[in-house]
One Martini backbone bead per residue (centre of mass of N, CA, C, O) as a GRO file, in nm:
protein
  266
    1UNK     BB    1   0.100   0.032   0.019
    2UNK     BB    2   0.027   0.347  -0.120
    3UNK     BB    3   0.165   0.671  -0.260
    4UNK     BB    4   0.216   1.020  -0.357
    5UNK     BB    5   0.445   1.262  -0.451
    6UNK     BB    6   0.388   1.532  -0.600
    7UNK     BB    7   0.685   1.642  -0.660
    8UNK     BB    8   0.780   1.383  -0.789
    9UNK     BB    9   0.560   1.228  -0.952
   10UNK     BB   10   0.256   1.449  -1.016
   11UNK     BB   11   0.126   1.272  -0.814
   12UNK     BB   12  -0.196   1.251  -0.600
   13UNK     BB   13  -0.456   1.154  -0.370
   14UNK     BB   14  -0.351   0.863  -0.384
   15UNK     BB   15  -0.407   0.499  -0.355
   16UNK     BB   16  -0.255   0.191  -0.362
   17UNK     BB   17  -0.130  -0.147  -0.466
   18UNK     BB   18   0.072  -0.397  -0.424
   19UNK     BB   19   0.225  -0.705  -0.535
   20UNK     BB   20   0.461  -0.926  -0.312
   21UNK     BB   21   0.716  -1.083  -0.261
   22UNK     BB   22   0.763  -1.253   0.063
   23UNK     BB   23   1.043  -1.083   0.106
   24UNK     BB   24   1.018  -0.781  -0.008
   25UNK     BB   25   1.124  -0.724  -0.221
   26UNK     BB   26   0.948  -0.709  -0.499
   27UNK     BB   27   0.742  -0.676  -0.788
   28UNK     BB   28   0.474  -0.908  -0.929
   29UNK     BB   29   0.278  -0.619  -1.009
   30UNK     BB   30   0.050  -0.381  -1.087
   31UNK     BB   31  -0.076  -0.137  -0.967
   32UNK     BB   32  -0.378  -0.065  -0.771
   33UNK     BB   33  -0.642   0.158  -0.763
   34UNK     BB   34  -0.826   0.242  -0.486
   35UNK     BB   35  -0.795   0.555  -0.419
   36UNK     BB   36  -0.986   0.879  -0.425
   37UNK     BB   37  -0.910   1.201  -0.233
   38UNK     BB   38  -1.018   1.468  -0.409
   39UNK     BB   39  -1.335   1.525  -0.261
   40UNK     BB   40  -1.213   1.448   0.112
   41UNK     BB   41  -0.909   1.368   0.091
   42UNK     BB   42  -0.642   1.552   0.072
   43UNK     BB   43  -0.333   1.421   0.075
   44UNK     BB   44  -0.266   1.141   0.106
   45UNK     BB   45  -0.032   0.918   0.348
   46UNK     BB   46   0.112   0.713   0.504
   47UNK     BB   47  -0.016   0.439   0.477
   48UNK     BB   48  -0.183   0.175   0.671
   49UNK     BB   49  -0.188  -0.200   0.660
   50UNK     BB   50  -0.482  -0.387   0.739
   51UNK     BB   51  -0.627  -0.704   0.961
   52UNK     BB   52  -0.983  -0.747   1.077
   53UNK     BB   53  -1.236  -0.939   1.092
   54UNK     BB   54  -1.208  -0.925   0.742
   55UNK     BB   55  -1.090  -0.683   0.726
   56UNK     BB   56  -0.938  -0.387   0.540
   57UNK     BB   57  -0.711  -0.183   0.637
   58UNK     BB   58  -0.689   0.192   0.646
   59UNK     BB   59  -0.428   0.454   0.724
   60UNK     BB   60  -0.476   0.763   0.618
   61UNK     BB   61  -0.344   1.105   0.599
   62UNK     BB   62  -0.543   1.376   0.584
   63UNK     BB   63  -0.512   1.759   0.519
   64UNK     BB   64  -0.242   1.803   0.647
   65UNK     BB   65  -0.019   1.857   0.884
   66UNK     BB   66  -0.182   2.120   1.040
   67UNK     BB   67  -0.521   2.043   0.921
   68UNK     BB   68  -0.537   1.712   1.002
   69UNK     BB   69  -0.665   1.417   0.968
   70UNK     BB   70  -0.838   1.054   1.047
   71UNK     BB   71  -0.858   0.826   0.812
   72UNK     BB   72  -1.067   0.519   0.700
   73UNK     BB   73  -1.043   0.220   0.543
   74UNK     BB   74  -1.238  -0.027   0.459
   75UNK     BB   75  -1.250  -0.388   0.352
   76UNK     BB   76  -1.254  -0.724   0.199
   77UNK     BB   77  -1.089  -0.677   0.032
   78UNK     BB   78  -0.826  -0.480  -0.102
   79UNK     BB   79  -0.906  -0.352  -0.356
   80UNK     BB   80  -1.189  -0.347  -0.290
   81UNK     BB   81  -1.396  -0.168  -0.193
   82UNK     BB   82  -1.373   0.168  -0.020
   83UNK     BB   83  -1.484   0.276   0.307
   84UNK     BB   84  -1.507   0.583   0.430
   85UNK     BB   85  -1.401   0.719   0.796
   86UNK     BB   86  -1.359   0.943   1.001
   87UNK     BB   87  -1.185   0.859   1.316
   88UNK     BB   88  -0.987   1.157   1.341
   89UNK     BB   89  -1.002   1.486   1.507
   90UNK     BB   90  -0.999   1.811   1.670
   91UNK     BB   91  -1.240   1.961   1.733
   92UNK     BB   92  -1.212   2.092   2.069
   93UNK     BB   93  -0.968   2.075   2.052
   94UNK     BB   94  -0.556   2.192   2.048
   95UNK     BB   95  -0.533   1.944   1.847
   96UNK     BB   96  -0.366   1.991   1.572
   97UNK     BB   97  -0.367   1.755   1.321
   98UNK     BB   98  -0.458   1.440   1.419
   99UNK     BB   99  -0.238   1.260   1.230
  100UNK     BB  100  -0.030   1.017   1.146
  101UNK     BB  101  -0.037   0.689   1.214
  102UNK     BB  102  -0.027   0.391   1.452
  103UNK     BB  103  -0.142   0.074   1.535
  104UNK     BB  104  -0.155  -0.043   1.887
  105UNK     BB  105  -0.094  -0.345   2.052
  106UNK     BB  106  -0.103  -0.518   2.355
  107UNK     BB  107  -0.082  -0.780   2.609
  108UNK     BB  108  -0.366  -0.716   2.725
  109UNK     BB  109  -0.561  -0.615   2.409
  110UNK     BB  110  -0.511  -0.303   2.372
  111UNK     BB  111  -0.575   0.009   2.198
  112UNK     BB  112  -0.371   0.236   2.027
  113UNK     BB  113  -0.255   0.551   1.916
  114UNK     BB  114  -0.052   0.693   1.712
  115UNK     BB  115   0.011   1.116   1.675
  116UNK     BB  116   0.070   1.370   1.580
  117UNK     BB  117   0.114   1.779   1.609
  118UNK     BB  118   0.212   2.040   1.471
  119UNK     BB  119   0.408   2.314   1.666
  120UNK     BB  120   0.621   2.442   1.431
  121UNK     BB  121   0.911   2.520   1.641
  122UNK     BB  122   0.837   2.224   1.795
  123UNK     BB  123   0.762   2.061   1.597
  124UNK     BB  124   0.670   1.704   1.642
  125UNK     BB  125   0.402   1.594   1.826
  126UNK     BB  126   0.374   1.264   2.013
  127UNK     BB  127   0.073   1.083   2.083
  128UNK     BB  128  -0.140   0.900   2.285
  129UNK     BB  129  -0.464   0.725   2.185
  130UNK     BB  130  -0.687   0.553   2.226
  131UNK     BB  131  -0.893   0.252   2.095
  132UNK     BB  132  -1.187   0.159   1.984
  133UNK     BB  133  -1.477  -0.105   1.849
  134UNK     BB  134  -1.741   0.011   1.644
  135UNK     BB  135  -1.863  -0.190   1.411
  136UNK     BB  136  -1.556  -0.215   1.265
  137UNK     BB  137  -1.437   0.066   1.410
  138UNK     BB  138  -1.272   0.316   1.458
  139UNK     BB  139  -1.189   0.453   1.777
  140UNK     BB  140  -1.072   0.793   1.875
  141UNK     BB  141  -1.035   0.868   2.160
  142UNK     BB  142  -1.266   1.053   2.203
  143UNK     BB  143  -1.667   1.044   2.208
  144UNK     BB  144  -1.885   1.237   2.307
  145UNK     BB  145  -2.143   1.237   2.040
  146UNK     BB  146  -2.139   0.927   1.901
  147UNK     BB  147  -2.040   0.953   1.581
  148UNK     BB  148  -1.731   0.812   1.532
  149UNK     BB  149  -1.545   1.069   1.543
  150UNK     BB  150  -1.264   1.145   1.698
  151UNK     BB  151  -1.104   1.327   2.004
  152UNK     BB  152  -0.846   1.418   2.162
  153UNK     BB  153  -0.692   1.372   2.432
  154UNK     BB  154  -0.525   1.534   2.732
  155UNK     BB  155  -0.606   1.287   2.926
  156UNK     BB  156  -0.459   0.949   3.055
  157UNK     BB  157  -0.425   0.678   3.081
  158UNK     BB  158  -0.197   0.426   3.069
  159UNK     BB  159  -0.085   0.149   2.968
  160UNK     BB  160  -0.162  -0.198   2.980
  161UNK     BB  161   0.086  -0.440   3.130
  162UNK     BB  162   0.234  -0.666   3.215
  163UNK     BB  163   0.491  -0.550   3.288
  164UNK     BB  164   0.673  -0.350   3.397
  165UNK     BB  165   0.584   0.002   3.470
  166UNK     BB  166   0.717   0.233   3.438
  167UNK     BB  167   0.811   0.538   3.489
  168UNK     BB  168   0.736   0.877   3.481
  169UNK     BB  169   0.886   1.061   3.238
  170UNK     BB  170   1.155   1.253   3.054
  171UNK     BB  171   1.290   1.421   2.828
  172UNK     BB  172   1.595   1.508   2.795
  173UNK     BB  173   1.798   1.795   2.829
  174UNK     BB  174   2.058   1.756   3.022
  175UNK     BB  175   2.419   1.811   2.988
  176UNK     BB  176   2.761   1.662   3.133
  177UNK     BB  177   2.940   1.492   2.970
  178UNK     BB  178   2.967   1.191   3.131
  179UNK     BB  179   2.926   0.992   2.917
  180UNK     BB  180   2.947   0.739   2.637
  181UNK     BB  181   2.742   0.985   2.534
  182UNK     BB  182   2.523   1.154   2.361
  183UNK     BB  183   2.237   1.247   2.402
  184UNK     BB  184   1.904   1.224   2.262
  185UNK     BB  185   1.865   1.540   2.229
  186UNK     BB  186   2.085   1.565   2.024
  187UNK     BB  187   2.175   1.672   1.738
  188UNK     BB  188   2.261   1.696   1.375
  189UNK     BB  189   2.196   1.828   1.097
  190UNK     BB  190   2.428   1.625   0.986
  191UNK     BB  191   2.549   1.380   0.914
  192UNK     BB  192   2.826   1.265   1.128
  193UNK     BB  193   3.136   1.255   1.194
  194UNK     BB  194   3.420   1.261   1.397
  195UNK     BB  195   3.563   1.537   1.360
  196UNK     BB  196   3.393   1.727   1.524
  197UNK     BB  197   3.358   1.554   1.804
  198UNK     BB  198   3.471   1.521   2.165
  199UNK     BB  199   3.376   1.292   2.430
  200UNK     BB  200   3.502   1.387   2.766
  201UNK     BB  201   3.368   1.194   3.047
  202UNK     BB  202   3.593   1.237   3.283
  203UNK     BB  203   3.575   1.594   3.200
  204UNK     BB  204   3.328   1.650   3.153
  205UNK     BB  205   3.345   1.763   2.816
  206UNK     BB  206   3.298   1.909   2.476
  207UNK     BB  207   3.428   1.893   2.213
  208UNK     BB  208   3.456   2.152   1.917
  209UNK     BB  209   3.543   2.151   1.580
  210UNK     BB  210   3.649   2.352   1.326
  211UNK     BB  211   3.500   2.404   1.063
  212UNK     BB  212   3.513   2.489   0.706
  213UNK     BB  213   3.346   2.642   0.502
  214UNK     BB  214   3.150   2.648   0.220
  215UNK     BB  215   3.100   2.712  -0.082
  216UNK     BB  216   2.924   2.970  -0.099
  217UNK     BB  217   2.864   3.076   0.134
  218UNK     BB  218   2.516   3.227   0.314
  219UNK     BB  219   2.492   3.029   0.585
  220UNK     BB  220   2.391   2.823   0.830
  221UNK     BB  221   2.223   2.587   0.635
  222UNK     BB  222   2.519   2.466   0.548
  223UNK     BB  223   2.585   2.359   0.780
  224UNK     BB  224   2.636   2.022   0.942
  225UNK     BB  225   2.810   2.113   1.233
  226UNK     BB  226   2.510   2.136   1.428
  227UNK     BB  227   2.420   2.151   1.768
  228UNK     BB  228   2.114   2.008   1.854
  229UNK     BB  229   1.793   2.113   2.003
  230UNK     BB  230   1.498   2.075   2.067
  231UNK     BB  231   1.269   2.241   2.206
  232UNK     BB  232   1.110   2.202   2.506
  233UNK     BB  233   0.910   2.455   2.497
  234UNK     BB  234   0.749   2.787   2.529
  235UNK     BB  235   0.957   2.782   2.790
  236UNK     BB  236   1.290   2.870   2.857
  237UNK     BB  237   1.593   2.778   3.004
  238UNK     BB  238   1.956   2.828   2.897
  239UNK     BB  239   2.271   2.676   3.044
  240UNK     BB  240   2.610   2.730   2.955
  241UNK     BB  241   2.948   2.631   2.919
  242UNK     BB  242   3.239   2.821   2.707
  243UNK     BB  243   3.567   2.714   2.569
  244UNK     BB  244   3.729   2.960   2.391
  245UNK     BB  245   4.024   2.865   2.114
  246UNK     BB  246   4.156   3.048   1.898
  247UNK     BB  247   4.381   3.034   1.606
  248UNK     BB  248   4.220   3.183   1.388
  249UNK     BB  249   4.077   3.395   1.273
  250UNK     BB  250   3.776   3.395   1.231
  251UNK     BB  251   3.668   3.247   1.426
  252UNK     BB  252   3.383   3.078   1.610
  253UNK     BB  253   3.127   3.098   1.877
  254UNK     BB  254   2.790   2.991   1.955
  255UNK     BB  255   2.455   3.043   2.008
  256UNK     BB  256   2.146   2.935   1.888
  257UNK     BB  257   1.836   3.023   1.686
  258UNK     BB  258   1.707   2.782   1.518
  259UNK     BB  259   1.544   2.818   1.165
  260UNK     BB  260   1.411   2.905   0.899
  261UNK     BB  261   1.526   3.157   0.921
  262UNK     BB  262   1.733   3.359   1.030
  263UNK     BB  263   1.974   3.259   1.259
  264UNK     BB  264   2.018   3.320   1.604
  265UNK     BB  265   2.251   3.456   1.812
  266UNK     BB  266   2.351   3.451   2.159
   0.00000   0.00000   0.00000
């Protein structure tokens, strides 16, 4: 099951299915045109094919990034037709465009919804949504007018697992660059590589070395050996310590908040 990216196919708004060989290295036969998105659910992407009680379902998000919902289309064939019906979108809440996710079952029985947000400069927030079964549709989220169109959760209790619960954790922020390696909340603009940086985590500091500009250099958008971080918050104090060593003229160290713009330091 797959779509159509505008930018490169030159078309979109439709959903395909495709038969492949059992390794799913290579197709065994011609792409077979199962929905046409394009009266009711503009730019279907990223769809996901399943099957349950007979039925073969598709959850594919449209309406785009930050204004889309999230259709299901279930049939009894995979090739269709296909019955197509919203169920999960913003609603009375503030989680705008919820949808491209996917359906996840525990060991418990229970099923559960992954699904993103965009929130501009904070990235893409993911959400984790109850999900339950009425009349071979899913229902995601909460319905309070009991329409089968599910609107996001605010709070929600945990999945519940066999296994021990973890505890409640937040994803980490500060680096002591104490271990033995750069925390998961760090990123590099672009594929790292081992000459950027040195983790010397028994003196518990990242030495960053520079990089030459590249030719044409117009901005920052264009350096490869950014250390970055998502905002963590829409309100927060970031506090480092930094020792630059200059070595020749214009060499230059210190601190940015990245994006779409120009790029302000710090």
């Amino acid at each position: 099951m797959h779509g159509f990216a505008g930018s490169r196919a030159g078309i979109k708004t439709i959903l395909a299915v495709s038969p492949m060989s059992a390794d799913g290295r290579h197709l065994t036969g011609d792409d077979a045109l199962v929905f046409d998105g394009h009266a009711n659910h503009p730019t279907p992407e990223g769809p996901r094919f399943y099957k349950r009680h007979g039925y073969y379902y598709i959850f594919a998000p449209a309406g785009g990034v930050a204004t889309g919902w999230q259709p299901v289309l279930r049939a009894k064939s995979m090739y269709g037709p296909y019955e197509e019906r919203i169920v999960l979108d913003q609603g009375k809440t503030a989680i705008n465009g919820p949808h491209q996710g996917a359906w996840a079952d525990t060991d418990t029985g229970e099923d559960w919804f992954l699904h993103f947000q965009d929130q501009g400069p904070y990235g893409r927030v993911v959400h984790l949504q109850p999900m339950s079964w009425k009349n071979d549709w899913p229902i995601i989220g909460e319905d309070p007018d009991g329409d089968g169109k599910g609107q996001p959760v605010l709070t929600h209790r945990k999945p519940a697992v066999k296994s021990k619960v973890p505890p409640l954790a937040m994803p980490p922020t500060s680096d002591e660059f104490s271990g033995s390696g750069l925390g998961l909340q760090w990123q590099w603009h672009a594929n790292p590589q081992n000459y950027w940086a040195y983790l010397n985590s028994p003196q518990g500091y990242l030495r960053l070395y520079s990089v030459l500009l590249p030719e044409n250099y117009r901005n920052l958008w264009q350096l490869p050996n950014l250390l970055l971080q998502k905002l963590p918050a829409e309100t927060f104090t970031a506090t480092t310590k930094l020792m630059f060593t200059s070595r020749v003229d214009g060499e230059k160290v210190g601190l940015m908040l990245m994006g779409l713009a120009t790029p302000t330091f710090c």
